[in-house]
N, C-alpha and C positions, 0 to 999 in steps of 0.2 A: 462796797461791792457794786458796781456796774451792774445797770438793768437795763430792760428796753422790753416795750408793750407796742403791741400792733394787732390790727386786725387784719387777717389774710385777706387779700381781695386779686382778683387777674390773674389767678392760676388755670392752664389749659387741665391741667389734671390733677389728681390726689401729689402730694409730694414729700417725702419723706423731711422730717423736719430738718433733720442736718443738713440735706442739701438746702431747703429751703433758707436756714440761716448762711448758708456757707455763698448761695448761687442766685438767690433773688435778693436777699437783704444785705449781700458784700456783708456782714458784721463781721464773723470770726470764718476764717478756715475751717477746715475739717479738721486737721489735726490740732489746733488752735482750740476746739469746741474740748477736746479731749485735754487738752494739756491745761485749760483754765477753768477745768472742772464744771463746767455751765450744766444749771439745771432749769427745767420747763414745767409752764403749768399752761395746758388751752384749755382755755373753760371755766378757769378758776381748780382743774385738778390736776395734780401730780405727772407729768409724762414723761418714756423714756426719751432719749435724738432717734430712734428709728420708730416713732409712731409717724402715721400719715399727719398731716393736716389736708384743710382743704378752704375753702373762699367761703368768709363767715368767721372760721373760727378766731375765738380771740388767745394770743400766743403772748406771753410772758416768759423774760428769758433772765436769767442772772448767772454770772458768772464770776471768776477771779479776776484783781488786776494784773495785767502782766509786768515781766521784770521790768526795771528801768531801761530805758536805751540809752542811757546820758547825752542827753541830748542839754548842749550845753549852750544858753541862753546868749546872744549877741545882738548887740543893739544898732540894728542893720537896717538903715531908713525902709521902710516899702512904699509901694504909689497903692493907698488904699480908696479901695472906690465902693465899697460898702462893708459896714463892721458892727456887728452888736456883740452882748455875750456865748451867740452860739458860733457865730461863724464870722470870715474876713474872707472878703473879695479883692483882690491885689492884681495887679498891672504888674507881671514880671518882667524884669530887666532881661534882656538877650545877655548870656557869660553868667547867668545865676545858676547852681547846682539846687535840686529841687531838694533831695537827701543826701544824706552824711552817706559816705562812701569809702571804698577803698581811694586814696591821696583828693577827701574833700570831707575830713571832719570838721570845718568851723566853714563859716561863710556859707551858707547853704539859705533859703527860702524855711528849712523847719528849724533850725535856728534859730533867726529871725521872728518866726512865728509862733514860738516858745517865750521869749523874750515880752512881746507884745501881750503873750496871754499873762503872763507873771504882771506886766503893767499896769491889765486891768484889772489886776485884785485876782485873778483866778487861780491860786497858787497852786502847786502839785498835787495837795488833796484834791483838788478839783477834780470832778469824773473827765477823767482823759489822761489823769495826772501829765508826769514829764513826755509824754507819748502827743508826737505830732500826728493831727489831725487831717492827713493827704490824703483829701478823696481822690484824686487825680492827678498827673503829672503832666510838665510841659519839659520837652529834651533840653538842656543846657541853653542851647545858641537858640532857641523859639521863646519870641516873648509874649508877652496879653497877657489875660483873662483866668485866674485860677479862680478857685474856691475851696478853704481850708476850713476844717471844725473844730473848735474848742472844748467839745466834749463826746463821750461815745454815742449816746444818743444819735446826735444830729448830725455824727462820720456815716451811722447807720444809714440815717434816713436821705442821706444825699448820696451815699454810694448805693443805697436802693437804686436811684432815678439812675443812674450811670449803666449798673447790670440792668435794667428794664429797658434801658433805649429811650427813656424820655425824657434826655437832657437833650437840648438844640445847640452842635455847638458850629460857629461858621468861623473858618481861618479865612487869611487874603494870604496870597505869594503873587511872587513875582518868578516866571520860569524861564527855562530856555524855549525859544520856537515859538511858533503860536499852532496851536492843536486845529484840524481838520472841521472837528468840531465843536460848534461854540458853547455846548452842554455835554455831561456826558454822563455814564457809569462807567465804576471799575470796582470791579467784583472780581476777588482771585482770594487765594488760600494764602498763605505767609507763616514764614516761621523762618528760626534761626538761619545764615547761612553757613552752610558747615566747608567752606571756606575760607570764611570770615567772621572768627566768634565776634567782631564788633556791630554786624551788618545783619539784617534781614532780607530776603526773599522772597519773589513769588515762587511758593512752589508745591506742587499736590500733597503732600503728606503737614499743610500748615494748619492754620487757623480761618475762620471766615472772614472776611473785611472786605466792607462794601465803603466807596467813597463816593461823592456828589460833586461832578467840578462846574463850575460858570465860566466863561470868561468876561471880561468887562471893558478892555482894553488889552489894544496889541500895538506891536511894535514892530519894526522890520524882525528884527531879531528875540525880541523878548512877547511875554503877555502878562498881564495881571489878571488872576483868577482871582475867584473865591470856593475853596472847598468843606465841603460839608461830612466830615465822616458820620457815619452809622455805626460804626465800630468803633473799640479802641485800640488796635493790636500798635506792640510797640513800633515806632517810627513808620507807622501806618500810608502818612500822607508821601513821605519823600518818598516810599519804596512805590507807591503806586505814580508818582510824579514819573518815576524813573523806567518803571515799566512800560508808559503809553510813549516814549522817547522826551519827557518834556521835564526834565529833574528840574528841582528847586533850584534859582540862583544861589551862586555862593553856599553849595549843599558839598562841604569836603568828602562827604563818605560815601553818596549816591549823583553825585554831580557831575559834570563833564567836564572838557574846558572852556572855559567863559574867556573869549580874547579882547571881549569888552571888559569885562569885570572881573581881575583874574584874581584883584584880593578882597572882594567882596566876604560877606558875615553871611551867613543865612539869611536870607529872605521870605521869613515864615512867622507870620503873627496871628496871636488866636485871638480876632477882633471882638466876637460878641458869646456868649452864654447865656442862653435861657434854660432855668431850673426853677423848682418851686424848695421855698424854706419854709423849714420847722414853724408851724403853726401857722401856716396862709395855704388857703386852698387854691390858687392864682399862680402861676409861673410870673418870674420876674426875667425883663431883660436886663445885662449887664454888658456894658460893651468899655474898648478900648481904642483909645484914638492911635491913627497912624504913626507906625515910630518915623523919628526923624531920620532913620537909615531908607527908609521907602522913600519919604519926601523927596531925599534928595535923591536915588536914583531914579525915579519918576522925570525929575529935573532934567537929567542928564539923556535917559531914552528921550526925551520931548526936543531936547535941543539938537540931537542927535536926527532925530526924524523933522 
């Protein structure tokens, strides 16, 4: 049975423990809390999911494991840049699917990373059993920087840092145009667009999503930024690319036309991550070197200007 012990700390208010598990510790959903029978004790006593907690108390949770997802095991190189028994830090390939999906059951990054935990001895008793460890996700065509967990514990405790905001994460692109200004903010709402079940939007009835852009280098036609989201809303970064007029090179869904680069890949790498792991009180940096698809368009704007 799946446990996990924490002392509540950084609450603005009293909060109902469900939510507290569901909305500050990312562990299980709401409905999740209910379906794998999870029980609580703060304090060392007995509690229902709708008592308060508050900053102090000490919260022990136990619950069921969930069904299998067959998540079926493939021996699928990764570029690993940091790995113990709790977690793997990976350089994802640009064309890797992160989860198994409708037409992408095999070949995926939790595959893979199923595969690697059987490797090291962690078999499916393992606390996480066959159930991959995604704290976070990068879209298909964006490569860098993840970080995966090998057990529930320490999916907890790094998707904590994710829902709290205190992960640092920094991408580089390469866009169309070069932006008015060489900093910025872009703050809007997002959500589905209901034009385009594939697509996201800015639009008032969405989600909040603040982004941080730099730029570092421009071009007649192109710039190299580096963006920093504060948020995680899905495809966050291209929709706010797309909104300030500057989409991502080589971005098929939010992109323009590029008559320079008109079969370019996406142009969106998530170079560094700063997050603290399971048992260091220290954030660690973790970064990604530039793929060789930037290199060489770098190459081509420079010979071009």
């Amino acid at each position: 049975m799946p446990s996990y012990q924490q002392n509540v700390a950084e609450l603005v208010t009293e909060l109902r423990l469900d939510r507290y598990i569901a909305e500050n510790l990312g562990l299980l959903s709401r409905s999740q809390i209910k379906a794998r029978k999870l029980t609580a004790k703060i304090n060392g006593h007995d509690v229902k999911i709708s008592r308060l907690v508050k900053n102090g108390d000490n919260v022990e949770l136990f619950w069921n494991e969930a069904e299998p997802e067959n998540i079926i095991p493939e021996n699928i190189p990764l570029n690993i840049i940091f790995e113990n028994d709790h977690v793997a830090v990976v350089n994802k390939p640009q064309g890797m699917v992160v989860h198994p999906g409708a037409g992408n059951s095999q070949g995926t990054f939790a595959n893979a990373l199923y595969y690697r935990k059987l490797n090291r001895g962690l078999d499916a008793d393992h606390e996480g059993g066959t159930r991959p460890g995604i704290v976070h996700r990068l879209d298909k065509e964006t490569s860098g920087i993840m970080i995966a967990a090998y057990d529930d514990a320490t999916l907890a405790f790094l998707s904590g840092q994710f829902k709290a905001r205190k992960v640092r994460k920094t991408y580089i692109a390469i866009i169309n145009g070069v932006p008015k200004e060489k900093k910025g903010r872009i703050e809007t709402t997002i959500a589905r667009d209901p034009g385009n079940r594939k697509r996201y939007a800015v639009t008032a009835r969405g989600k909040p999503a603040l982004t941080y852009y730099s730029v570092i280098k421009t071009w007649q036609t192109h710039s190299l930024v580096l963006l920093r989201p504060k948020t995680g809303r899905t495809h966050q970064l291209r929709v706010h690319m797309r909104y300030i007029g500057h989409p991502i090179t080589g971005d098929s869904l939010y992109g323009f036309s590029d008559t320079l680069f008109p079969h370019a890949s996406l142009m969106l790498h998530s170079k560094s991550l700063v997050i603290t792991l399971p048992g260091e009180t220290q954030p660690r940096t973790f970064k990604a070197p530039l793929p060789q698809r930037f290199i060489e368009m770098i190459h081509q704007l420079e010979v071009i200007k």
